[in-house]
N, C-alpha and C positions, 0 to 999 in steps of 0.2 A: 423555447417556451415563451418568453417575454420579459415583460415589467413581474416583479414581484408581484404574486396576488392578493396580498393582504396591504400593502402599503402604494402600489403603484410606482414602486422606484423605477428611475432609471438611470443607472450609472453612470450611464456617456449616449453620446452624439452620433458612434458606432450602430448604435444598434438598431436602427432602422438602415443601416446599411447589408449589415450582417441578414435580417429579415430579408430585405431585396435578395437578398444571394440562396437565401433557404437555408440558412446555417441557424442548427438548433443550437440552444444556447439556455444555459438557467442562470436567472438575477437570484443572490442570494445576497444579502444585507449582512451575514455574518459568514466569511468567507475564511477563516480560520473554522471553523467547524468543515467545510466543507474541503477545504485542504485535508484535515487530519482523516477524514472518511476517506479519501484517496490515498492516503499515506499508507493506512493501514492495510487497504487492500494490495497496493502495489509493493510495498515493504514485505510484508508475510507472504506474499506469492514468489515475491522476488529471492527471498531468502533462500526458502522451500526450496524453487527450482532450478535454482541455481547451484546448490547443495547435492542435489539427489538427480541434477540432470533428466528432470522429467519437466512435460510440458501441464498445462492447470489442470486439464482433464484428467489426466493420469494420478495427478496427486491430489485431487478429490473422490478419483476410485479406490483409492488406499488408506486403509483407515489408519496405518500407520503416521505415512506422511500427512494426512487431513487432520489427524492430532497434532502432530506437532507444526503446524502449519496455523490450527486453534486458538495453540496457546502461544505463539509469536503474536498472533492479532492483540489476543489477550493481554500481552506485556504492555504494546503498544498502547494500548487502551487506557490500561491501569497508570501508563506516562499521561495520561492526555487528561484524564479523570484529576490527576492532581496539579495541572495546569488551570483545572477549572475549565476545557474545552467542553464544551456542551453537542451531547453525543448523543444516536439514537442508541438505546437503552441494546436493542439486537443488532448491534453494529455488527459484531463479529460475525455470526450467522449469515446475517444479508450479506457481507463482502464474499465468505466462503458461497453461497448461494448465487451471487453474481460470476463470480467463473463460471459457471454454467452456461451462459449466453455467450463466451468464446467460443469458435471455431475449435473443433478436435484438434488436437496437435500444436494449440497456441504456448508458443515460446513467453519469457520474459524478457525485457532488454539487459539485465545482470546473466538469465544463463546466457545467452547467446554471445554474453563478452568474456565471461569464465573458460566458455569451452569452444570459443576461438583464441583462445591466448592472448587476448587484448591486454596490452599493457596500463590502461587505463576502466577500468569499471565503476561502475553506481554503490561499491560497496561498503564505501566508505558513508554515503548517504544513508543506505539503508541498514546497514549493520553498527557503523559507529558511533553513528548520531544519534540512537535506537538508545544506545548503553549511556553514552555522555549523560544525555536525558534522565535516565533510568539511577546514574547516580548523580543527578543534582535534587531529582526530586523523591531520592531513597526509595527507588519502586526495584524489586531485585528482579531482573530477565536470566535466568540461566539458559534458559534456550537459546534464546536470543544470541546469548554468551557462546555458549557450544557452537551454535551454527555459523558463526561468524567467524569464527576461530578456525573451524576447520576450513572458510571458507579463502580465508586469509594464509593458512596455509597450503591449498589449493594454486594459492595463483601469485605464491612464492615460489614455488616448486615449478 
């Protein structure tokens, strides 16, 4: 994209480099908001497919798992809201909405470590660090809790 359009920042030195190269790129001045919009998309996707061994597409055709895939966001959300992270207002929606522009059949990097037996996975990123949050800033995730859990015992077993 560039320089921020309202301010004209520019981070670094890089980035008429990156420009020479053709690598899109967006300047954002509050990069904590835009982390957690990533967070929330890749943590609840990750959760989700990793759980129920299906790929985005699949568990955005099932209204089961796209609920509970919802209200993961939603947990996430409701941590990030009493952080004071300044969020768009339909975060959840747009992130579940954004699956959509994957490729049919796209995996997560958590399933695809679950259900290789890898002895190290991202689940501890996106599931425990999910709850830790959740209980410092009294926000309750049972889902959260449930899917994690099973997911931890998953990949005891």
């Amino acid at each position: 994209m560039g320089p921020d359009s309202e301010t004209g920042y520019r981070p670094t030195p890089l980035l008429p480099i990156f420009e020479a190269a053709s690598i899109l790129y967006e300047v954002r001045q509050d990069a904590l908001s835009a982390i957690w919009e990533k967070y929330i998309f890749i943590a609840g996707y990750g959760l989700v497919s990793a759980r129920f061994n299906k790929p985005l597409d699949e568990i955005h055709g099932d209204e089961v798992l796209r609920n509970l895939l919802k209200t993961i966001m939603e947990e996430i959300h409701r941590i990030a809201l009493e952080k004071k992270i300044p969020l768009p207002e339909n975060i959840v929606d747009a992130s579940i909405q954004k699956a959509q522009l994957f490729p049919k059949g796209t995996q997560t990097s958590l399933q695809r470590d679950v259900y290789q037996n890898k002895k190290k996975t991202e689940l501890d990123l996106f599931g425990k660090a999910i709850l830790d949050q959740a209980e410092r800033f009294d926000v309750t995730t049972p889902i959260t809790r449930k899917i994690y859990g099973e997911l931890l015992d998953k990949i005891s077993n």
